[in-house]
N, CA, C and O atoms as CSV, one atom per row, in Angstrom:
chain,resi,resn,atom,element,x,y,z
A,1,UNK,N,N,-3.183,84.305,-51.688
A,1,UNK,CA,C,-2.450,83.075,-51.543
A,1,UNK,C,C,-3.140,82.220,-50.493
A,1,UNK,O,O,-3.977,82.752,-49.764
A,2,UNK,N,N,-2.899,81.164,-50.388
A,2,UNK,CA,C,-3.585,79.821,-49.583
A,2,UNK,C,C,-2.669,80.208,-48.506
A,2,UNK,O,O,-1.575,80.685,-48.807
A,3,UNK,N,N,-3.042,80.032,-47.146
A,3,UNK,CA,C,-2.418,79.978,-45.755
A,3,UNK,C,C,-2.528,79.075,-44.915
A,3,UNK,O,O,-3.265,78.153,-45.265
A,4,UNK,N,N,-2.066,78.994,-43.930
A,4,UNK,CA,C,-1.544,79.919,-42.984
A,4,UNK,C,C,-0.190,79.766,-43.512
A,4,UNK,O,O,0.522,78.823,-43.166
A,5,UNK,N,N,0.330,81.010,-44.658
A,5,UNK,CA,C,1.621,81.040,-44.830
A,5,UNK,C,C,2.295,82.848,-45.265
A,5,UNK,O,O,1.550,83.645,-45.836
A,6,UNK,N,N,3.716,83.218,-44.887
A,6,UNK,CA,C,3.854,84.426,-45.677
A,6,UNK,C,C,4.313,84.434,-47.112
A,6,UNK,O,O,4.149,83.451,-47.834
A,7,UNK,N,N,4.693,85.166,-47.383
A,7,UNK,CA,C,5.039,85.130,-49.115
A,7,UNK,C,C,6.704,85.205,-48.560
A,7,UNK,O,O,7.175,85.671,-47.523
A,8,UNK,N,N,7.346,84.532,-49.739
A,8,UNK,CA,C,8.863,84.704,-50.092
A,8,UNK,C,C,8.923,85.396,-50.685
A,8,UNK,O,O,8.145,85.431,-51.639
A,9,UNK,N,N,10.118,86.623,-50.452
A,9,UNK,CA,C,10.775,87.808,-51.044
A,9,UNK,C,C,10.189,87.421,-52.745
A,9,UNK,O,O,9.227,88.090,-53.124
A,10,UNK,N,N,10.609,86.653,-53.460
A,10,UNK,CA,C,10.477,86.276,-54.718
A,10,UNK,C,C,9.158,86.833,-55.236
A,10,UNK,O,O,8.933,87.636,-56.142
A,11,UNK,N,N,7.942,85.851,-53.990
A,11,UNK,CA,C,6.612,85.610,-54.540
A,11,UNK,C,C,6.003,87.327,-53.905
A,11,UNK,O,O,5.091,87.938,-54.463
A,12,UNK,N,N,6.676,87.793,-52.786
A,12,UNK,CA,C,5.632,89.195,-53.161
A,12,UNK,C,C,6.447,90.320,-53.967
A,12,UNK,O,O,6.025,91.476,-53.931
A,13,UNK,N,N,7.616,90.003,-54.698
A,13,UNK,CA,C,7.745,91.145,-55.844
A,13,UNK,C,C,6.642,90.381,-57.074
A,13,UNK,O,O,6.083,90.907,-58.037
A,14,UNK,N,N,6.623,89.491,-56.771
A,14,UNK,CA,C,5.847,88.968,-58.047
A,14,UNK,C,C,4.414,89.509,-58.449
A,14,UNK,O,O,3.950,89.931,-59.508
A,15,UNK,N,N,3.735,89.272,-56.775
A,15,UNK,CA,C,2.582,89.808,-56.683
A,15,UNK,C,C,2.880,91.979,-56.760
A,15,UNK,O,O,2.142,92.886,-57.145
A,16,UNK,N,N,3.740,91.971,-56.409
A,16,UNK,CA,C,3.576,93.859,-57.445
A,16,UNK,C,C,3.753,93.800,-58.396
A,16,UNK,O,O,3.178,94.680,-59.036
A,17,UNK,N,N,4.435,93.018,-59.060
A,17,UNK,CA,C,4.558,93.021,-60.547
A,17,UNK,C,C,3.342,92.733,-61.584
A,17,UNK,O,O,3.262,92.699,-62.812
A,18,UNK,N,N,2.428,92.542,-60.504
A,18,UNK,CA,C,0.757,92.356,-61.117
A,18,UNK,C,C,0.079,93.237,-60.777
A,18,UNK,O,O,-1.120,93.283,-61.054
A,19,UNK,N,N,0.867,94.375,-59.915
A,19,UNK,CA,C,0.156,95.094,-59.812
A,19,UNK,C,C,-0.952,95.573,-58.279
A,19,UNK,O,O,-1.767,96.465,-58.045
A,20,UNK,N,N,-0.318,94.258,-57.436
A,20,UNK,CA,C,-1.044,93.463,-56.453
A,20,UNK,C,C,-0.857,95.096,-55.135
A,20,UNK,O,O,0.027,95.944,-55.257
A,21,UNK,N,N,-1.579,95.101,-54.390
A,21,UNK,CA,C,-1.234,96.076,-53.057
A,21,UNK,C,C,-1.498,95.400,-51.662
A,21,UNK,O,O,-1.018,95.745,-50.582
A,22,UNK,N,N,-2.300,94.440,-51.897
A,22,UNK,CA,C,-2.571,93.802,-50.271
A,22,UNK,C,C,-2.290,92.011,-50.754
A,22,UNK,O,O,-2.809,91.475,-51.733
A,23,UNK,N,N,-1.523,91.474,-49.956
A,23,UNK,CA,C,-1.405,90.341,-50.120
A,23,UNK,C,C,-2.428,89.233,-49.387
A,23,UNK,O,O,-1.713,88.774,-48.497
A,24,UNK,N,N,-3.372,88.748,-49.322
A,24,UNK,CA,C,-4.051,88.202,-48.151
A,24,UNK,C,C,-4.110,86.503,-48.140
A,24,UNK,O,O,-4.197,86.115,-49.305
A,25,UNK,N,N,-4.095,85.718,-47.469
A,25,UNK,CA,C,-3.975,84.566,-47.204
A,25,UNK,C,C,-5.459,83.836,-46.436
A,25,UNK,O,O,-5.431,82.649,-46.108
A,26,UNK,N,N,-6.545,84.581,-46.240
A,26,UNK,CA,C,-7.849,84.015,-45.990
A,26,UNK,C,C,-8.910,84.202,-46.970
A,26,UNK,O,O,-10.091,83.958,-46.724
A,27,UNK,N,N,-8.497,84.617,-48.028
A,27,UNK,CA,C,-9.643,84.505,-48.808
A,27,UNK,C,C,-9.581,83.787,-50.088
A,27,UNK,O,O,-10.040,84.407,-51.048
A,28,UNK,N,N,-9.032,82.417,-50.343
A,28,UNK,CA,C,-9.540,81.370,-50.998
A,28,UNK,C,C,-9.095,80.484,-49.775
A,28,UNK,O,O,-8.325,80.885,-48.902
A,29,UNK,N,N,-9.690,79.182,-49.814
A,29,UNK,CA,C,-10.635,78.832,-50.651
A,29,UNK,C,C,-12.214,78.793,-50.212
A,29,UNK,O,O,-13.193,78.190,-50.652
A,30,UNK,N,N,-11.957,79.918,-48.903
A,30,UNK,CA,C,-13.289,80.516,-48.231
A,30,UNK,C,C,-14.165,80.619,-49.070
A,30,UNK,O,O,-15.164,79.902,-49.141
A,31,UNK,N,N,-13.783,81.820,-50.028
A,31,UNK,CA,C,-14.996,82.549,-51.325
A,31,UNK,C,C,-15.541,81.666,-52.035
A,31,UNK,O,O,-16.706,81.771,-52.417
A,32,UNK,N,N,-14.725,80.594,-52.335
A,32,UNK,CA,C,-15.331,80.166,-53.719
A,32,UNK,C,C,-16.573,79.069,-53.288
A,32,UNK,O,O,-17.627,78.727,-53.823
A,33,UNK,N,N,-15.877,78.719,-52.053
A,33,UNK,CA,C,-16.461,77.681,-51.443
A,33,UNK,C,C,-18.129,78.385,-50.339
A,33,UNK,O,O,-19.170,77.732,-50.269
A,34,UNK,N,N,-17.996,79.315,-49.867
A,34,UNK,CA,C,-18.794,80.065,-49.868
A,34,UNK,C,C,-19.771,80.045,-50.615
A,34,UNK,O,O,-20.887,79.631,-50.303
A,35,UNK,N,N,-19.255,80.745,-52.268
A,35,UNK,CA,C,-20.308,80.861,-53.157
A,35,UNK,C,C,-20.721,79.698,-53.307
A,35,UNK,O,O,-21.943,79.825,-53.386
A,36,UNK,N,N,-20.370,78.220,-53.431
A,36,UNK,CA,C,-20.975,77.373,-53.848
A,36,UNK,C,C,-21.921,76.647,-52.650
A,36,UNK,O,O,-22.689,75.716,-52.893
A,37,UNK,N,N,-21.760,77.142,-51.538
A,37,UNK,CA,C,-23.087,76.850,-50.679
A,37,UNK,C,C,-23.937,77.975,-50.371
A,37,UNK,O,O,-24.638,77.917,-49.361
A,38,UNK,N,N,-23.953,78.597,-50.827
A,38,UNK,CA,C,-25.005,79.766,-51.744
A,38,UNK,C,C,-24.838,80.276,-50.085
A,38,UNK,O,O,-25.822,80.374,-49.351
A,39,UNK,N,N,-23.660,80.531,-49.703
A,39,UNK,CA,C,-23.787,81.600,-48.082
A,39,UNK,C,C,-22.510,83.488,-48.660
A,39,UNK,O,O,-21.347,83.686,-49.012
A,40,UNK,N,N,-23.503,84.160,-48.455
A,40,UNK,CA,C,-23.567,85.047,-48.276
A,40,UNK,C,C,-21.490,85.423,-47.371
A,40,UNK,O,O,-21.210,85.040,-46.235
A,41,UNK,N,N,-20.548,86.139,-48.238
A,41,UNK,CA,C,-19.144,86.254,-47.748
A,41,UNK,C,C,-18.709,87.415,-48.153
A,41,UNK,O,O,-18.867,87.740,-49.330
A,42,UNK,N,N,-18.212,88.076,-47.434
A,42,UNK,CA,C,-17.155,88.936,-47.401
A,42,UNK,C,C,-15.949,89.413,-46.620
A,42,UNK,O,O,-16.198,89.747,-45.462
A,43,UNK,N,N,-14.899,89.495,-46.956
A,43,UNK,CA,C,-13.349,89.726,-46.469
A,43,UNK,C,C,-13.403,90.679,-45.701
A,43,UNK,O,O,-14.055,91.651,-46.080
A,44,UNK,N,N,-12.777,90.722,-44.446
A,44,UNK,CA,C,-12.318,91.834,-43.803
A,44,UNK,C,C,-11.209,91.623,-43.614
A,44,UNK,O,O,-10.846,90.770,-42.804
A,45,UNK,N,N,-10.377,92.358,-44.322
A,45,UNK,CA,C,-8.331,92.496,-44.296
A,45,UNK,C,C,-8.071,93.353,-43.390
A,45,UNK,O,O,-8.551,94.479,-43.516
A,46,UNK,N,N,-7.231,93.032,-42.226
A,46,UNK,CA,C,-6.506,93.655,-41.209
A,46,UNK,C,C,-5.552,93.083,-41.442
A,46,UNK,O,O,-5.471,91.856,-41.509
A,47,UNK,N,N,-3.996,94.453,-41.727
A,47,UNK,CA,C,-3.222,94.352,-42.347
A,47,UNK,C,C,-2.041,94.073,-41.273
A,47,UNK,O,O,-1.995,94.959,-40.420
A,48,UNK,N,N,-1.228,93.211,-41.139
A,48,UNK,CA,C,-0.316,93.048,-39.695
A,48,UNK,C,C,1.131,93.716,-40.149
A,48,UNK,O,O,1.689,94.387,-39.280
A,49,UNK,N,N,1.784,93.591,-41.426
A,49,UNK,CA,C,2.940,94.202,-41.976
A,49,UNK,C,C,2.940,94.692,-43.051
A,49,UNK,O,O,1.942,94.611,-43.767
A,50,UNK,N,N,4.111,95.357,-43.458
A,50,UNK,CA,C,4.155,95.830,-45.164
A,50,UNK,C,C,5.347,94.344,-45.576
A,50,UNK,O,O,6.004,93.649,-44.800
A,51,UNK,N,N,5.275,94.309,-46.577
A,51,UNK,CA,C,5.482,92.749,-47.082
A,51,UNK,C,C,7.020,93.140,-47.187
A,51,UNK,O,O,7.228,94.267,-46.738
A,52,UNK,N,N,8.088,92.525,-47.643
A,52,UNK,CA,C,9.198,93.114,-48.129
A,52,UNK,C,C,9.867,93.960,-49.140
A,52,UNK,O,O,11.041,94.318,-49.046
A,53,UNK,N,N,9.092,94.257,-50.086
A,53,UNK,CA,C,9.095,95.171,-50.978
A,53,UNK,C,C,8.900,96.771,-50.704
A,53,UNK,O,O,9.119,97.701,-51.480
A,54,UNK,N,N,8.355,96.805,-49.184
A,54,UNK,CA,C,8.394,98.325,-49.013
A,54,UNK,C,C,9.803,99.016,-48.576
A,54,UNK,O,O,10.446,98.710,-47.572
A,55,UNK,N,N,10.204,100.152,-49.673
A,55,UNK,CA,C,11.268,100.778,-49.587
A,55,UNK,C,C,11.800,101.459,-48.399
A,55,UNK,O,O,13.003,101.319,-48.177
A,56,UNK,N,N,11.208,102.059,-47.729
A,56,UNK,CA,C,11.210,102.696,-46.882
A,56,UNK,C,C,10.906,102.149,-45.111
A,56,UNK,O,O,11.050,102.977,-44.211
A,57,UNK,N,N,10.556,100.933,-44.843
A,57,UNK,CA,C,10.168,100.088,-44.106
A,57,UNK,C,C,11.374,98.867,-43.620
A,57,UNK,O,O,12.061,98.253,-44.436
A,58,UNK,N,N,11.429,98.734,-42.526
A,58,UNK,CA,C,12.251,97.701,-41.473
A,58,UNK,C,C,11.750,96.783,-42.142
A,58,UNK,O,O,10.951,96.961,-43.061
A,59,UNK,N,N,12.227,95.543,-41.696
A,59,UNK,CA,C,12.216,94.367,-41.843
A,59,UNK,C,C,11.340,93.947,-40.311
A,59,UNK,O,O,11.839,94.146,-39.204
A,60,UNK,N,N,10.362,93.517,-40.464
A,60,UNK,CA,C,9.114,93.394,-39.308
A,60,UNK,C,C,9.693,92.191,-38.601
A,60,UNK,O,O,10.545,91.478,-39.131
A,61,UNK,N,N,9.295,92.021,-37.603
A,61,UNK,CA,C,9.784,90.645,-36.093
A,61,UNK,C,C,8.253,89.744,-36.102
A,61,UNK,O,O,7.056,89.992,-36.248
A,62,UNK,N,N,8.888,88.890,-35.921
A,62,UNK,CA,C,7.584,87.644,-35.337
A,62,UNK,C,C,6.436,88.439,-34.317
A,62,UNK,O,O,5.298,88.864,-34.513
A,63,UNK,N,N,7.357,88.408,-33.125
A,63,UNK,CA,C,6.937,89.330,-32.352
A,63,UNK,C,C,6.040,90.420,-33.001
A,63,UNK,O,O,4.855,90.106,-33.106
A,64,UNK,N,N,6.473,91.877,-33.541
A,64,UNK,CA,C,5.578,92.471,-34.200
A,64,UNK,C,C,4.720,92.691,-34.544
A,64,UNK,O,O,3.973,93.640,-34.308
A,65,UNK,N,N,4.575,91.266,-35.633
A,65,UNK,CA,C,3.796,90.884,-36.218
A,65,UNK,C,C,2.460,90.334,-35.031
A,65,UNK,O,O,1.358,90.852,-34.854
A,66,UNK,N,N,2.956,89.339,-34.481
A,66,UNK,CA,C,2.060,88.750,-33.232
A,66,UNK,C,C,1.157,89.635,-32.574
A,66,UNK,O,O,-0.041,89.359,-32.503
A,67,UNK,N,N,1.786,90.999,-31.936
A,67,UNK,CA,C,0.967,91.844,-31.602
A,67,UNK,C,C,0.137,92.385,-32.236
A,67,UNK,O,O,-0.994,92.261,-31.766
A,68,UNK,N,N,0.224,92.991,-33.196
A,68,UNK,CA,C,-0.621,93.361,-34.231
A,68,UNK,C,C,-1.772,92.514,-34.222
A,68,UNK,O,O,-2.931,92.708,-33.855
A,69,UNK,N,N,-1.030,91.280,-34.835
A,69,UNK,CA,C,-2.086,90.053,-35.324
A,69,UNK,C,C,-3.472,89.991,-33.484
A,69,UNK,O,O,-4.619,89.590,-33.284
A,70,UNK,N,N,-2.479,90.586,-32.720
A,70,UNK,CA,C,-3.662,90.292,-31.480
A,70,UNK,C,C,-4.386,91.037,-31.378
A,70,UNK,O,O,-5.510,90.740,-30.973
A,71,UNK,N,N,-3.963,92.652,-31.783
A,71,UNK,CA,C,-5.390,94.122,-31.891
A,71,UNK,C,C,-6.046,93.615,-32.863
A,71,UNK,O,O,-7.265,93.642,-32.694
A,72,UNK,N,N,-5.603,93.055,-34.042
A,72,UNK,CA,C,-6.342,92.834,-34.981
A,72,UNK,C,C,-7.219,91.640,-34.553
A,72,UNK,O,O,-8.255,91.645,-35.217
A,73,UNK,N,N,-7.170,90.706,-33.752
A,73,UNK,CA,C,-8.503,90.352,-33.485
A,73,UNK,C,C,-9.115,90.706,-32.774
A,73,UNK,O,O,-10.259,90.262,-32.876
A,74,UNK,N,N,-8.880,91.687,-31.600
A,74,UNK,CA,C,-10.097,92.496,-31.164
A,74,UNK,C,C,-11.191,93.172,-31.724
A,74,UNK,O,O,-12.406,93.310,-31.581
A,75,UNK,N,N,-9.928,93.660,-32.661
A,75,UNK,CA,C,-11.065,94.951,-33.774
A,75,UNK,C,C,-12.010,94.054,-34.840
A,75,UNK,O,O,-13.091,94.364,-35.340
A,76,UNK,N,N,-11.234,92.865,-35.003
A,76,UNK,CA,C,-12.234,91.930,-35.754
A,76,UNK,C,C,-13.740,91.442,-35.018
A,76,UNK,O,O,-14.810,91.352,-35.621
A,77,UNK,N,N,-13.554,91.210,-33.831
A,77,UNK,CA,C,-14.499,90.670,-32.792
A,77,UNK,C,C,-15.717,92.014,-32.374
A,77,UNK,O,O,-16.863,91.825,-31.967
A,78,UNK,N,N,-15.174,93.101,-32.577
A,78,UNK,CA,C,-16.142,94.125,-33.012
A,78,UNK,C,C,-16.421,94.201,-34.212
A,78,UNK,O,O,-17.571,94.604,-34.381
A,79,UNK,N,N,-15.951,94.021,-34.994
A,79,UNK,CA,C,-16.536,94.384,-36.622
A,79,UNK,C,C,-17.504,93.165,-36.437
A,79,UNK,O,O,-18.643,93.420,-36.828
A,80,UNK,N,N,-17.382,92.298,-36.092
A,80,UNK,CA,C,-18.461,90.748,-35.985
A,80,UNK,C,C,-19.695,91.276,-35.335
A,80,UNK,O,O,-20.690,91.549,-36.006
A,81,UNK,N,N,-19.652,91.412,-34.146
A,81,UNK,CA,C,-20.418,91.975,-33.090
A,81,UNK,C,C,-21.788,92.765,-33.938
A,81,UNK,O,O,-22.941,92.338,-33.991
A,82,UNK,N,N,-21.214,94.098,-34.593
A,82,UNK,CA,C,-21.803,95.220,-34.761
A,82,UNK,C,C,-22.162,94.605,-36.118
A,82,UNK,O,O,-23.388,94.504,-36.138
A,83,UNK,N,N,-21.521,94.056,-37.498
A,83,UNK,CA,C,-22.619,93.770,-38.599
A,83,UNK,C,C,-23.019,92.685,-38.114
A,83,UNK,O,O,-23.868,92.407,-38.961
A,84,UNK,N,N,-23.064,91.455,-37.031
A,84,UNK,CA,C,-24.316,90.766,-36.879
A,84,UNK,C,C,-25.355,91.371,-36.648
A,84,UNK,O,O,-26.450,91.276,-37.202
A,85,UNK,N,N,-24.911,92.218,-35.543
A,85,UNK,CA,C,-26.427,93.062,-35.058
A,85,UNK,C,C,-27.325,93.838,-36.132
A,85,UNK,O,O,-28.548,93.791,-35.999
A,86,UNK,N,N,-26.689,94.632,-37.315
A,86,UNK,CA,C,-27.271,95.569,-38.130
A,86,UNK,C,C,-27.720,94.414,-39.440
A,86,UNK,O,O,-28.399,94.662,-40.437
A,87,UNK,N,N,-27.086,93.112,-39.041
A,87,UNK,CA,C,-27.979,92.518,-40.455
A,87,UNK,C,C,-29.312,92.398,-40.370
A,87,UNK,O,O,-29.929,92.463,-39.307
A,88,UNK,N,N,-29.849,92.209,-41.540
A,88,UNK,CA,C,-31.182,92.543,-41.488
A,88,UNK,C,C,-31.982,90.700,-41.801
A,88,UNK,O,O,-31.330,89.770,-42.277
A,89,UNK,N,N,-33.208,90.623,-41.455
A,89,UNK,CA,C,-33.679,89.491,-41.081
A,89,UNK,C,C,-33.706,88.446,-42.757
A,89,UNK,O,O,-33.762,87.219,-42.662
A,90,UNK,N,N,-33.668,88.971,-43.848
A,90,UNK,CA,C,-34.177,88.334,-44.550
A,90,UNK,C,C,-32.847,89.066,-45.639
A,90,UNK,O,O,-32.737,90.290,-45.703
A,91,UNK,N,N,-32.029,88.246,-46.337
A,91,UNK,CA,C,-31.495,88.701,-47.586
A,91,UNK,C,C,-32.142,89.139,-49.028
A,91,UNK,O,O,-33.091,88.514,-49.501
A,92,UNK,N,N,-31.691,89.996,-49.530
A,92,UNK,CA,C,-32.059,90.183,-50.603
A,92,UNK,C,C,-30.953,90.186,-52.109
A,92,UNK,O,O,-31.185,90.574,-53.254
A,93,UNK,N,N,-29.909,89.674,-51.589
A,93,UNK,CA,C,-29.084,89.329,-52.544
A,93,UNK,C,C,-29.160,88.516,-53.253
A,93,UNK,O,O,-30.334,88.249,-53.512
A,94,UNK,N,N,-28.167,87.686,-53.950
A,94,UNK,CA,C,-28.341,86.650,-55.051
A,94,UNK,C,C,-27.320,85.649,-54.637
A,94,UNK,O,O,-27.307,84.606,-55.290
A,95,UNK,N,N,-26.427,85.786,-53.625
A,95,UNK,CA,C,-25.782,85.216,-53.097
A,95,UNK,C,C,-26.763,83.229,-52.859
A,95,UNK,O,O,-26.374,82.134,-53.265
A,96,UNK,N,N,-27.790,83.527,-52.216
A,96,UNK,CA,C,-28.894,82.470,-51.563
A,96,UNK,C,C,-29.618,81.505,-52.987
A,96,UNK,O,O,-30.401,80.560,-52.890
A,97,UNK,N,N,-28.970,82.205,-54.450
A,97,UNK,CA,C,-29.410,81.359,-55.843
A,97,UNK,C,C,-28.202,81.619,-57.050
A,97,UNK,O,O,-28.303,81.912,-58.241
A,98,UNK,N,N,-26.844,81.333,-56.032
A,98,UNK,CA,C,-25.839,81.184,-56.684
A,98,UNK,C,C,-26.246,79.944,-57.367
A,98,UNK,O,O,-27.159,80.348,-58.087
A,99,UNK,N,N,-26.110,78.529,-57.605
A,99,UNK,CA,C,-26.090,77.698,-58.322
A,99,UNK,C,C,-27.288,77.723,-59.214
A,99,UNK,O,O,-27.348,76.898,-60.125
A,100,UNK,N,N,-28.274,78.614,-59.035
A,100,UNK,CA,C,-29.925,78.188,-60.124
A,100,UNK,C,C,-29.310,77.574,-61.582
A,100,UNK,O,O,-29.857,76.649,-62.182
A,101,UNK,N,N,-28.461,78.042,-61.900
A,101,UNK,CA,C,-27.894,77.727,-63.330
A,101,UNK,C,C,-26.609,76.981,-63.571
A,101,UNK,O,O,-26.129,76.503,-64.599
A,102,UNK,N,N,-26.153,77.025,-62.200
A,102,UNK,CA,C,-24.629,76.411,-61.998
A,102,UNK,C,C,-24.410,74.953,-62.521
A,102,UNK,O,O,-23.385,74.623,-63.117
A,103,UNK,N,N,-25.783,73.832,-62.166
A,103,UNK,CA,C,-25.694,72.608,-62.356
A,103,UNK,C,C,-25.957,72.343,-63.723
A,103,UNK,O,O,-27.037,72.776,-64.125
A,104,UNK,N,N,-25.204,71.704,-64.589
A,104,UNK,CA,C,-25.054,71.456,-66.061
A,104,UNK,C,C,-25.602,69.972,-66.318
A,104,UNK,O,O,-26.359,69.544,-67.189
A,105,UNK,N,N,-25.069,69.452,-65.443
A,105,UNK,CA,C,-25.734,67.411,-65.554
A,105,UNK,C,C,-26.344,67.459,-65.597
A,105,UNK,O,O,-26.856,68.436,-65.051
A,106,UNK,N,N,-27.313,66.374,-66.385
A,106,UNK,CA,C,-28.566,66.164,-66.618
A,106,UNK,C,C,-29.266,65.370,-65.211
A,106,UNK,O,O,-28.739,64.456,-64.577
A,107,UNK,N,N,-30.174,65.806,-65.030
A,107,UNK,CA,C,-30.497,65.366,-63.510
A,107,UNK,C,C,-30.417,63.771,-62.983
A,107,UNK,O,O,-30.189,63.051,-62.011
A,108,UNK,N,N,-30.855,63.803,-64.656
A,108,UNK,CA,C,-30.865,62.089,-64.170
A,108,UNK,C,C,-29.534,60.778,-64.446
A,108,UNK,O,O,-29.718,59.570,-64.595
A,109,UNK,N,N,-28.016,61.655,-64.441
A,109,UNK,CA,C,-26.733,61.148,-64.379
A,109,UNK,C,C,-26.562,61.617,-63.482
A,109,UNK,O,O,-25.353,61.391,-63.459
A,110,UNK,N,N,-26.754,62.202,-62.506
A,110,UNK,CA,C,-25.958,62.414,-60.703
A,110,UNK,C,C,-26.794,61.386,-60.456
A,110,UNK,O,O,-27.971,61.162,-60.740
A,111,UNK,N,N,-25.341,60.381,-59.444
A,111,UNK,CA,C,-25.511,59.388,-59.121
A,111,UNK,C,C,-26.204,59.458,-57.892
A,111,UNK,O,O,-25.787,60.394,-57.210
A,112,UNK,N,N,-27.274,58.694,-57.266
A,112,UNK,CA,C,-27.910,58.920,-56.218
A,112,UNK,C,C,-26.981,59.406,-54.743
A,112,UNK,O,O,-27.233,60.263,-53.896
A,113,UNK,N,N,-25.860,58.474,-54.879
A,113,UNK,CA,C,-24.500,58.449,-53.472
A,113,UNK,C,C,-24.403,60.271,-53.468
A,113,UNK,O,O,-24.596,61.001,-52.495
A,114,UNK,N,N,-23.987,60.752,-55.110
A,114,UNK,CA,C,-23.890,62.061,-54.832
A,114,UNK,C,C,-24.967,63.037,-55.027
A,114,UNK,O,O,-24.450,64.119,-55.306
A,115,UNK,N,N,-25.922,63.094,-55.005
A,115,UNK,CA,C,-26.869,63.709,-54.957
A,115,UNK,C,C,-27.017,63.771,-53.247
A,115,UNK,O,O,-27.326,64.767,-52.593
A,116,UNK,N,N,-26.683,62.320,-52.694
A,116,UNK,CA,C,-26.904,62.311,-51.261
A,116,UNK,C,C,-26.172,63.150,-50.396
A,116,UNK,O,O,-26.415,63.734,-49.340
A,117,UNK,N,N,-25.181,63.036,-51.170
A,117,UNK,CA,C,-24.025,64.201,-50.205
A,117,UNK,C,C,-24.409,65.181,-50.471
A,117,UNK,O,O,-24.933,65.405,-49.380
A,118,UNK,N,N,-24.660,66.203,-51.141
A,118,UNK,CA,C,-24.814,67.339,-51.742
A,118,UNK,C,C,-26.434,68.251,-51.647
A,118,UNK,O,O,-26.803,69.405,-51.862
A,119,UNK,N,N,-27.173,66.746,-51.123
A,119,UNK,CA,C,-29.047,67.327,-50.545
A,119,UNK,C,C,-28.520,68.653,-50.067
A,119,UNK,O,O,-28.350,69.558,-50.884
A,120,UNK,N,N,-28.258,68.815,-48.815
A,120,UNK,CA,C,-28.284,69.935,-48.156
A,120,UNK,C,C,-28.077,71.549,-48.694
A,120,UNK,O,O,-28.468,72.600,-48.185
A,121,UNK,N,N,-27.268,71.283,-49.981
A,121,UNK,CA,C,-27.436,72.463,-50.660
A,121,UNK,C,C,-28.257,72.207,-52.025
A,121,UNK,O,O,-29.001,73.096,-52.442
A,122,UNK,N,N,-28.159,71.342,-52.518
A,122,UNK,CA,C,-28.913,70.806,-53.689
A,122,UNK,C,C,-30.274,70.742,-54.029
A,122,UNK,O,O,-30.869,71.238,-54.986
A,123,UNK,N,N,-30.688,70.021,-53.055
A,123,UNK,CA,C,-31.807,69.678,-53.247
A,123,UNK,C,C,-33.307,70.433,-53.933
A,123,UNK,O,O,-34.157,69.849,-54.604
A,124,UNK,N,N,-33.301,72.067,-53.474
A,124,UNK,CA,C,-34.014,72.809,-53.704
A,124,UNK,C,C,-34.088,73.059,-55.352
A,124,UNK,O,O,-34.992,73.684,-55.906
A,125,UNK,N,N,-33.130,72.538,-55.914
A,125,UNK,CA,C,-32.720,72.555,-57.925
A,125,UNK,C,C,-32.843,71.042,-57.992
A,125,UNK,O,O,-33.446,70.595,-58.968
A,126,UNK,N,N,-32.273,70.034,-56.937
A,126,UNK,CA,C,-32.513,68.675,-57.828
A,126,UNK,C,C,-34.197,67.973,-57.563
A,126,UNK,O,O,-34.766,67.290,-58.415
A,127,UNK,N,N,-34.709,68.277,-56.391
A,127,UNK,CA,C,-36.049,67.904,-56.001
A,127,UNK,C,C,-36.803,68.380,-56.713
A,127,UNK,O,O,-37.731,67.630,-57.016
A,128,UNK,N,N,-36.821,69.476,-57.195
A,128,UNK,CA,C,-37.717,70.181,-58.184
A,128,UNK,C,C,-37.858,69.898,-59.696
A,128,UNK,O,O,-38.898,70.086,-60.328
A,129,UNK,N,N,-36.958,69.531,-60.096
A,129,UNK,CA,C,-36.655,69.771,-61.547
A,129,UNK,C,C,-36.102,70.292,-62.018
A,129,UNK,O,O,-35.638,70.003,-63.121
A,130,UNK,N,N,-35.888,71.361,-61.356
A,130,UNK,CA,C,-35.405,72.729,-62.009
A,130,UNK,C,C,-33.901,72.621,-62.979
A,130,UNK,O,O,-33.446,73.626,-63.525
């Protein structure tokens, strides 16, 4: 789901009813947007409550929640720390030629205004030909 928001009783039986187990609220419209500036993303979920659907589980406090939400950015600020350090200098994914095929217009209907906005990721497919 889009955030900074929680789910209503309604909307997370809904999401089990799909089958759903982690509800998360930072990962659109990060990803998609991500992929389309060809940068390299992945989620790290630190979980602060069980949603309302757990049987066996209180009904969680602001408070609660808050604390949590504050270890959980410590432990985030190490998980940062330690895969900056172990990344390695040069990618080898496909992440860096997400769009090679993405652009469908014919090169020569993108209007110059938007071609202008868009150089910075573009350019390497529209300067070329490709």
């Amino acid at each position: 789901m889009e955030g900074p928001q929680f789910s209503t009783r309604a909307e997370s039986f809904l999401y089990r009813s799909w089958g759903c187990d982690v509800i998360g609220m930072t990962n659109m419209p990060e990803a998609k947007l991500a992929r389309e500036a060809e940068i390299c993303y992945v989620t790290v979920a630190m979980v602060t409550d069980y949603d309302c659907w757990h049987p066996h589980h209180d009904s969680v406090t602001v408070d609660q929640i808050v604390a949590v939400l504050l270890k959980n950015a410590e432990n985030a600020a190490k998980v940062v720390r330690e895969t900056v350090a172990a990344m390695p200098a040069s990618r080898s994914c496909k992440c860096g030629s997400a769009l090679a095929h993405a652009i469908l217009t014919d090169r020569d209907k993108i209007p110059a205004g938007t071609r202008q906005k868009l150089s910075l990721i573009l350019d390497k497919y529209l300067s070329s030909g490709k």
